[in-house]
VEXLO-162907 format. One record per residue (C-alpha): x, y, z; residue number from 1; chain; residue in one letter. Coordinates in nm, 3 decimals. Layout:
east,north,up,num,cadena,residuo
X,Y,Z,NUM,A,a
...
***
This chain:
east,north,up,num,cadena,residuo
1.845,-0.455,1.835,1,A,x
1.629,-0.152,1.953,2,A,x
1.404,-0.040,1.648,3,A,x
1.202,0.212,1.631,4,A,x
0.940,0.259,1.331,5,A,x
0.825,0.642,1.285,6,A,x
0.530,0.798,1.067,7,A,x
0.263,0.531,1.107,8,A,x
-0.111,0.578,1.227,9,A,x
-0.047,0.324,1.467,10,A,x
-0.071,-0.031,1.564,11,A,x
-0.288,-0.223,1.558,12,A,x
-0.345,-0.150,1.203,13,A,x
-0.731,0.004,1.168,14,A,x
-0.608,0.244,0.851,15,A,x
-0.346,0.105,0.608,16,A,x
-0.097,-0.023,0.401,17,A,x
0.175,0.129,0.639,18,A,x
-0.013,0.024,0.914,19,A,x
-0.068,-0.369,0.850,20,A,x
0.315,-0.327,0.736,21,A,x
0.434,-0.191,1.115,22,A,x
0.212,-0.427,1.292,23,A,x
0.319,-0.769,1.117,24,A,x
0.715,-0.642,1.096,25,A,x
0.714,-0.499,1.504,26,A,x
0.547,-0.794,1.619,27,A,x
0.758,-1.040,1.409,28,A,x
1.080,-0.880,1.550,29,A,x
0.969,-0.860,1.892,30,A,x
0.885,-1.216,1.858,31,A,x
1.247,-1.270,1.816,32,A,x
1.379,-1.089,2.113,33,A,x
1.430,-0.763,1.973,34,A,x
1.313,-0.443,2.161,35,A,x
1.056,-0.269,1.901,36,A,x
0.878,0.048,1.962,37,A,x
0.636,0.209,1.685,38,A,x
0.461,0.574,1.752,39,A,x
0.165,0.610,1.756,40,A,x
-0.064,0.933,1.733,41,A,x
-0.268,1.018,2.039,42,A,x
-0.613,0.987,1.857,43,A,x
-0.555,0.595,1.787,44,A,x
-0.817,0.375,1.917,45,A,x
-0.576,0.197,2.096,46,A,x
-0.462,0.312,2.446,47,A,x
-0.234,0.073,2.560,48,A,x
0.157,0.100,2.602,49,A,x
0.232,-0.245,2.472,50,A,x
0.067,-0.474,2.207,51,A,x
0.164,-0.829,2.186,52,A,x
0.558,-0.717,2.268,53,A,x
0.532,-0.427,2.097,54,A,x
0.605,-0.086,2.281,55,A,x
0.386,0.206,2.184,56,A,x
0.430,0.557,2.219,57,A,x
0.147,0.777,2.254,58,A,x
0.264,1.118,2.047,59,A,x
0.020,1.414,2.029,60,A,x
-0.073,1.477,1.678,61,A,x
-0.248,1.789,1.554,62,A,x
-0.418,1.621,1.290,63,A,x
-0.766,1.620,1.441,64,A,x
-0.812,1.981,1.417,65,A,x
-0.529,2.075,1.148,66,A,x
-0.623,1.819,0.896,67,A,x
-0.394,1.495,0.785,68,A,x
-0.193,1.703,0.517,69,A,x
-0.069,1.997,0.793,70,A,x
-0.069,1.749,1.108,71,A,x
0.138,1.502,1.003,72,A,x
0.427,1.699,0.970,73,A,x
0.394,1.822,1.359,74,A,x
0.325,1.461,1.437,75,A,x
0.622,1.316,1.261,76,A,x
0.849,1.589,1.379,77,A,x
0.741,1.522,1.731,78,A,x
0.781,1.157,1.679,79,A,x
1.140,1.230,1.576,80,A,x
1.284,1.460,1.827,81,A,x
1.156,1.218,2.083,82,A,x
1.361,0.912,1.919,83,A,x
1.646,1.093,1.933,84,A,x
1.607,1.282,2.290,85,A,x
1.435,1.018,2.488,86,A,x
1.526,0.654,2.357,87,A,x
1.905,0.525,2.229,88,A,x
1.780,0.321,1.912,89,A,x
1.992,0.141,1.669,90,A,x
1.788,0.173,1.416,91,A,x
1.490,0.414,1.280,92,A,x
1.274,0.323,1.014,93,A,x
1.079,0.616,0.832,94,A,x
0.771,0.468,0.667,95,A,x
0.708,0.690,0.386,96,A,x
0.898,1.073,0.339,97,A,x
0.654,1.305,0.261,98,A,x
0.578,1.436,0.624,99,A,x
0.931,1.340,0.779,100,A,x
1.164,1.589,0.565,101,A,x
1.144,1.902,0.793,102,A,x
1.267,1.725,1.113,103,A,x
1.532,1.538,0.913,104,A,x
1.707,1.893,0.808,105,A,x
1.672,2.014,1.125,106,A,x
1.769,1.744,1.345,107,A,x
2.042,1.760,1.001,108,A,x
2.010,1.378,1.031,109,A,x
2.248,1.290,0.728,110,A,x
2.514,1.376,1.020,111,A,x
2.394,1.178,1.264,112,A,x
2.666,0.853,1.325,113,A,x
2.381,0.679,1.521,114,A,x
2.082,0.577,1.522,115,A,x
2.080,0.469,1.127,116,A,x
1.815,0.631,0.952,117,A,x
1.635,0.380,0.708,118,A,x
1.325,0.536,0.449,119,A,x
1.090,0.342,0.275,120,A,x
1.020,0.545,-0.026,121,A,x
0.678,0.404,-0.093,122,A,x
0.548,0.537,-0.469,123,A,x
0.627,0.831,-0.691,124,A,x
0.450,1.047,-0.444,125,A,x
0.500,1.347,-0.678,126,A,x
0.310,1.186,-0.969,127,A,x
-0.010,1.159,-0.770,128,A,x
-0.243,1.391,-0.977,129,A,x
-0.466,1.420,-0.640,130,A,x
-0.173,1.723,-0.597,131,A,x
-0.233,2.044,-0.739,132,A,x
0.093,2.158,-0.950,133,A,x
0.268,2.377,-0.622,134,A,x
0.205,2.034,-0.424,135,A,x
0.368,1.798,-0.664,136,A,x
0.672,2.029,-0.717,137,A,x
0.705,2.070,-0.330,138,A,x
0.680,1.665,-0.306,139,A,x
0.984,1.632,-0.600,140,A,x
1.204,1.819,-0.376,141,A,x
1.093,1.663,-0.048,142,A,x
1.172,1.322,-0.250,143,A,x
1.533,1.479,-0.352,144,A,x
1.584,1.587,-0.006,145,A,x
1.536,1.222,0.163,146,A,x
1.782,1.074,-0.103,147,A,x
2.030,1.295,0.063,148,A,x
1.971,1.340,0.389,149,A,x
1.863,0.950,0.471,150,A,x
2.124,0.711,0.526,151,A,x
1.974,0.411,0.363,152,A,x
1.682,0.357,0.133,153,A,x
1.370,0.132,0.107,154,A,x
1.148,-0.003,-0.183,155,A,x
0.921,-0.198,-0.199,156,A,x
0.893,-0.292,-0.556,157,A,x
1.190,-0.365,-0.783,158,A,x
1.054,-0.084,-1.021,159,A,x
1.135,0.170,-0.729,160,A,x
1.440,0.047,-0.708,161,A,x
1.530,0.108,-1.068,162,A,x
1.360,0.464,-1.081,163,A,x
1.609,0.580,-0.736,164,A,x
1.905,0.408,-0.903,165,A,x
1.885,0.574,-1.291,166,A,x
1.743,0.888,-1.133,167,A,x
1.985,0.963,-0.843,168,A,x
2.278,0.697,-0.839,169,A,x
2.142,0.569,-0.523,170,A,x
2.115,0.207,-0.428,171,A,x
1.779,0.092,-0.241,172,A,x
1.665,-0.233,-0.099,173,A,x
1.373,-0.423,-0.163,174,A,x
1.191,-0.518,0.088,175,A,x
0.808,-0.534,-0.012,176,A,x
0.453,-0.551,0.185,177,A,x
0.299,-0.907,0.279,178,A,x
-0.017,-1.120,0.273,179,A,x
-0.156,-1.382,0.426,180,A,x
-0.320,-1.678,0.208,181,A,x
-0.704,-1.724,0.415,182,A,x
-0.904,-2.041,0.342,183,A,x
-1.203,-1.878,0.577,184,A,x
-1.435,-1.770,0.262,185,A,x
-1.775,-1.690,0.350,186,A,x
-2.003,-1.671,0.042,187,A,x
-2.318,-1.572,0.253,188,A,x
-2.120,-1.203,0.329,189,A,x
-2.223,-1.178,-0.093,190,A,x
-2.615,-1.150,0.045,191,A,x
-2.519,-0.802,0.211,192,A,x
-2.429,-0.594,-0.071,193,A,x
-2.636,-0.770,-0.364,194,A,x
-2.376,-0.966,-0.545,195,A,x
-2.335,-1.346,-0.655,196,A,x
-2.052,-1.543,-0.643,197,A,x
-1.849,-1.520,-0.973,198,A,x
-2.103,-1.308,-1.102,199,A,x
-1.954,-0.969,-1.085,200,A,x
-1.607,-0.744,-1.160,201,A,x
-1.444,-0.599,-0.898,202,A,x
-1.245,-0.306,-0.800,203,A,x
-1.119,-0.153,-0.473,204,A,x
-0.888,0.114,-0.466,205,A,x
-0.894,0.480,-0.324,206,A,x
-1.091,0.646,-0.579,207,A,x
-0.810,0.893,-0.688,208,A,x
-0.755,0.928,-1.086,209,A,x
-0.379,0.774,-1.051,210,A,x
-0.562,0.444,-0.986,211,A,x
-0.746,0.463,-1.286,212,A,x
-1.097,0.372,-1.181,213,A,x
-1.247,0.583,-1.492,214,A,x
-1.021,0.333,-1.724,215,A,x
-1.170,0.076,-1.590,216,A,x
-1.487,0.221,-1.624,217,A,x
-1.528,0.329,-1.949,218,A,x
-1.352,-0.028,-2.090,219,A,x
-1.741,-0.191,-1.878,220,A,x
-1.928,0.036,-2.016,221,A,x
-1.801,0.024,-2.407,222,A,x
-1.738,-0.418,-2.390,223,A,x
-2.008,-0.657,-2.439,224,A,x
-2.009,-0.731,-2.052,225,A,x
-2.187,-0.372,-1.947,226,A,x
-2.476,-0.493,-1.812,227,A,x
-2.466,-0.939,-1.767,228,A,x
-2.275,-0.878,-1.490,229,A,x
-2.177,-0.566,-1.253,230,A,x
-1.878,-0.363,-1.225,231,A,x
-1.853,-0.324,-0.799,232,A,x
-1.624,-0.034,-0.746,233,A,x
-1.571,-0.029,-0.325,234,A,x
-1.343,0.210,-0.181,235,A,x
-1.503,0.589,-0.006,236,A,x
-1.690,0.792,-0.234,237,A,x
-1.608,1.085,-0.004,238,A,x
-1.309,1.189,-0.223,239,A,x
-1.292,1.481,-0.460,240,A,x
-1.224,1.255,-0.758,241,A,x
-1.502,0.982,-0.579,242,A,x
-1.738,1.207,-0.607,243,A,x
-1.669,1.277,-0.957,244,A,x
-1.694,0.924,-1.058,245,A,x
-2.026,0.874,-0.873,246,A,x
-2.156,1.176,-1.051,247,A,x
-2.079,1.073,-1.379,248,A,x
-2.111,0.687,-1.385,249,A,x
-2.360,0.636,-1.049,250,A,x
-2.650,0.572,-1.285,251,A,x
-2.522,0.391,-1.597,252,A,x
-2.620,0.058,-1.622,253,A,x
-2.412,-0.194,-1.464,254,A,x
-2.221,0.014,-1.214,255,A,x
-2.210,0.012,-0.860,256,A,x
-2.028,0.213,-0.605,257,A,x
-2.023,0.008,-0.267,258,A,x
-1.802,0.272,-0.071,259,A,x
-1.550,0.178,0.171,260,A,x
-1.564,-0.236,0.310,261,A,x
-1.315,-0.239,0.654,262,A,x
-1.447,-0.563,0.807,263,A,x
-1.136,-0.786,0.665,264,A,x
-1.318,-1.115,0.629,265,A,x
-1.569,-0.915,0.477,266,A,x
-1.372,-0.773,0.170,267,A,x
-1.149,-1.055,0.163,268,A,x
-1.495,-1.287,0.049,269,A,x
-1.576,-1.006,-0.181,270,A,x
-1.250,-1.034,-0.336,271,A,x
-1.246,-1.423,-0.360,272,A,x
-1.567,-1.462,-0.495,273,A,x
-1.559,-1.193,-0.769,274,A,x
-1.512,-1.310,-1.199,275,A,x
-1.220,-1.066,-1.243,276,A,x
-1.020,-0.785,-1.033,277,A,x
-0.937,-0.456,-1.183,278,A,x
-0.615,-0.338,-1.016,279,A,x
-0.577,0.046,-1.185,280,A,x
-0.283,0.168,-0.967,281,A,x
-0.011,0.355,-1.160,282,A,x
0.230,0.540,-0.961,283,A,x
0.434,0.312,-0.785,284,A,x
0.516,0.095,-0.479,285,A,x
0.398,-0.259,-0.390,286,A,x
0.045,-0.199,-0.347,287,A,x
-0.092,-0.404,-0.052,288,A,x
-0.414,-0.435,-0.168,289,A,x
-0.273,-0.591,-0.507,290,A,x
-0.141,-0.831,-0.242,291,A,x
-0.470,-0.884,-0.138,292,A,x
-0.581,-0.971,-0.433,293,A,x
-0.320,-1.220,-0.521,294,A,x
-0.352,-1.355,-0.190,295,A,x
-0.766,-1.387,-0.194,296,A,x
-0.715,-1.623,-0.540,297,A,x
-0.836,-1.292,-0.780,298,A,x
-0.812,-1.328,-1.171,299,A,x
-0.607,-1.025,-1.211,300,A,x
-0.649,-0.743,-1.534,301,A,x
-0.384,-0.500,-1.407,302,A,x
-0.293,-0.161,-1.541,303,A,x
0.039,-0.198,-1.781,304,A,x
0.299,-0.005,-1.619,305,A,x
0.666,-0.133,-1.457,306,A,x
0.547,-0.149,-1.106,307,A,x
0.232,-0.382,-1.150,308,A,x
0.440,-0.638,-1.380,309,A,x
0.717,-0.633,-1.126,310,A,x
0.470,-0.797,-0.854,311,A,x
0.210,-0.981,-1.081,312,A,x
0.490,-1.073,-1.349,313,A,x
0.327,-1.315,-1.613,314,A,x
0.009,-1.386,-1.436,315,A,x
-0.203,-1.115,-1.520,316,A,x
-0.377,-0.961,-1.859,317,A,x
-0.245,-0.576,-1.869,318,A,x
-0.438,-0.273,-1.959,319,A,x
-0.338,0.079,-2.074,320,A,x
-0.628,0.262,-2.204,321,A,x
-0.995,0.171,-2.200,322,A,x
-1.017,0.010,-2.560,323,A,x
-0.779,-0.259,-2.438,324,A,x
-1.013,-0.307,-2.089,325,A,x
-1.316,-0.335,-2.371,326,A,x
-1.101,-0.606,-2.566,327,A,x
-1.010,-0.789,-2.262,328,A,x
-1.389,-0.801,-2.171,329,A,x
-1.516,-0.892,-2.489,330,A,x
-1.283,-1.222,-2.486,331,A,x
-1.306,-1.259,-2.096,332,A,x
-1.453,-1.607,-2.110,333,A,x
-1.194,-1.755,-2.328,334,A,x
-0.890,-1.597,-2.178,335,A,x
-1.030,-1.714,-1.834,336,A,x
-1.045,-2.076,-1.972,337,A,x
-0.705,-2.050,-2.133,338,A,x
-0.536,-1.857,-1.758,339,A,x
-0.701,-1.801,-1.482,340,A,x
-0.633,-2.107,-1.321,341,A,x
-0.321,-2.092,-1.442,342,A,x
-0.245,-1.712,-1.341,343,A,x
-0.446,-1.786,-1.004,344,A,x
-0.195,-2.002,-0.879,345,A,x
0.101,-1.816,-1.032,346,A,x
0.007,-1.553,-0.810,347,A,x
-0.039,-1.756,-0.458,348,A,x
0.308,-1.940,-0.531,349,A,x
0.458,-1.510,-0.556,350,A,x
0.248,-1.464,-0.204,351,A,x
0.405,-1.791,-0.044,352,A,x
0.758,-1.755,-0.150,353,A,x
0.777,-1.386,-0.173,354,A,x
0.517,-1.220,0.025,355,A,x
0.447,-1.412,0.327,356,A,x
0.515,-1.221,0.657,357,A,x
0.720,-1.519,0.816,358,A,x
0.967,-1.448,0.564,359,A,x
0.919,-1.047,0.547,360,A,x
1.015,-1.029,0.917,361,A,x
1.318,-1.254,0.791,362,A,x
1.427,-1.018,0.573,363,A,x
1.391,-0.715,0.780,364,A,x
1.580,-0.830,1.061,365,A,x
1.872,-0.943,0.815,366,A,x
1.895,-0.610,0.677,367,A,x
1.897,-0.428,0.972,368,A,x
2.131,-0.670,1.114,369,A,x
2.336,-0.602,0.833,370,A,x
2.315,-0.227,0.823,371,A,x
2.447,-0.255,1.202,372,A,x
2.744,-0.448,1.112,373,A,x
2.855,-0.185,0.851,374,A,x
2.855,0.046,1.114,375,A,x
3.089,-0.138,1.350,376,A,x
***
């Protein structure tokens, strides 16, 4: 097969969940023989035309002087018109809608017989309160408008899924995000930013109010555990909503804002070593840093809502206001003696069987494999 993934920053992965997603997937497939090219915006670090099998092409991308939310749609239709004008691919996989829409009504893609268009959904983009009102209403129809113009759709959680098929009819595949299980723990990375192992409660996220950091917050600071041991918040500060938080919470007593970690053995210590792992995100998709988490051996208190308990099931404590983070606090030490060894490996057997890249790259090249043979 010739595959082409669209809408990513770029491999290899120095920015996301997309990102890490495109590079495992691409390499995986070109592994196997199959000819995989992923764009790339002209900015990326990396300058090369191949990585490990991988073609790359280098598209110009306004976003360095237009800003990310203008850019991307130049980039994306760029990307685009050059899949379908320059290269004969069986298959094109859209990561993510919200920049893609323009060039699929004018390149009127629902019409196109081949290549087959493919969209990962990723979360209810329109809920993301980071939008003003205008944004999130232009985002609803952009999400209505993919439904109909792409031939096949992605989710990566099973609570996606349900919300495309009550909402619009339309049947998706799930095909989540991966993680690799490490066993290269370094407790000495702890020295660095002040902490002790299992001495502190942890939360990385983009520091956006649909992750529910303040939740989190405000549970520390009412339960019996504000102040024995921290609440480490990492994740940029530079954020209208991150600054907010730092403002208001910077200086009460037992919080600390680490801003952003991006050395990966780095955060994946901090994450190992921590007492508990806040995971606040509410509007949808399989987050990969929840992955992370799972994956790093975290005892999980996740937010209550569908798309949380489809990934972390029965091996988690769930949250939905900041009295119930207070209870969960106040009884932490006997519901850790009573689960977390329990939940902890709960959650590695869901990364091994279900989230493990090996079989990811299985599953990807069986459904596109599969959407080919429909169209023969």
């Amino acid at each position: 097969m010739k595959i082409a993934f669209i809408s990513t920053r770029g491999i290899p992965n120095n920015y996301g969940g997309f990102e890490q997603f495109a590079e495992y997937i691409s390499v995986g497939l070109a592994k196997r023989g199959h000819e995989v090219v992923v764009y790339s915006p002209h900015f990326h670090p990396y300058k090369e035309d191949n990585y490990k099998g991988v073609r790359i092409k280098h598209i110009y991308s306004p976003e360095t002087w237009m800003g990310s939310s203008v850019g991307s749609f130049f980039y994306d239709f760029a990307s685009l018109r050059d899949a379908l004008k320059k290269e004969k691919f069986d298959i094109i996989y859209e990561a993510g809608y919200t920049s893609i829409v323009p060039a699929y009504i004018w390149f009127n893609v629902k019409n196109i017989k081949y290549p087959i268009f493919t969209t990962n959904m990723d979360g209810l983009e329109y809920k993301r309160t980071k939008f003003n009102k205008w944004v999130r209403k232009f985002i609803f129809w952009e999400e209505r408008t993919t439904v109909k113009h792409s031939h096949y759709l992605i989710a990566d959680n099973m609570g996606i899924h349900d919300y495309y098929k009550e909402k619009y009819g339309k049947e998706s595949t799930f095909l989540a995000y991966g993680a690799d299980i490490h066993d290269d723990y370094d407790e000495s990375v702890l020295e660095e930013y002040g902490l002790k192992a299992h001495d502190y409660y942890l939360v990385i996220a983009r520091l956006e109010p649909e992750n529910n950091i303040e939740m989190a917050i405000e549970g520390y600071l009412k339960s019996d555990e504000c102040g024995k041991k921290p609440l480490v918040i990492v994740g940029k500060t530079n954020t209208p909503h991150g600054k907010y938080l730092v403002e208001q919470y910077g200086n009460k007593n037992g919080i600390r804002f680490l801003g952003g970690i991006y050395d990966f053995k780095k955060i994946n210590s901090v994450r190992y070593f921590s007492y508990a792992y806040f995971h606040g995100h509410s509007v949808g998709g399989t987050n990969p840093s929840l992955l992370e988490a799972m994956a790093s051996s975290c005892y999980i208190l996740a937010h209550d809502n569908i798309f949380n308990k489809a990934v972390l099931k029965e091996n988690a404590h769930y949250y939905a206001n900041s009295d119930d983070v207070k209870n969960l606090l106040n009884d932490i030490e006997n519901l850790g003696r009573n689960n977390r060894d329990k939940f902890i490996e709960g959650n590695l057997t869901e990364i091994r069987e279900e989230y493990s890249w090996e079989k990811l790259v299985d599953k990807h090249e069986k459904y596109f494999m599969s959407l080919l043979a429909q169209k023969r």
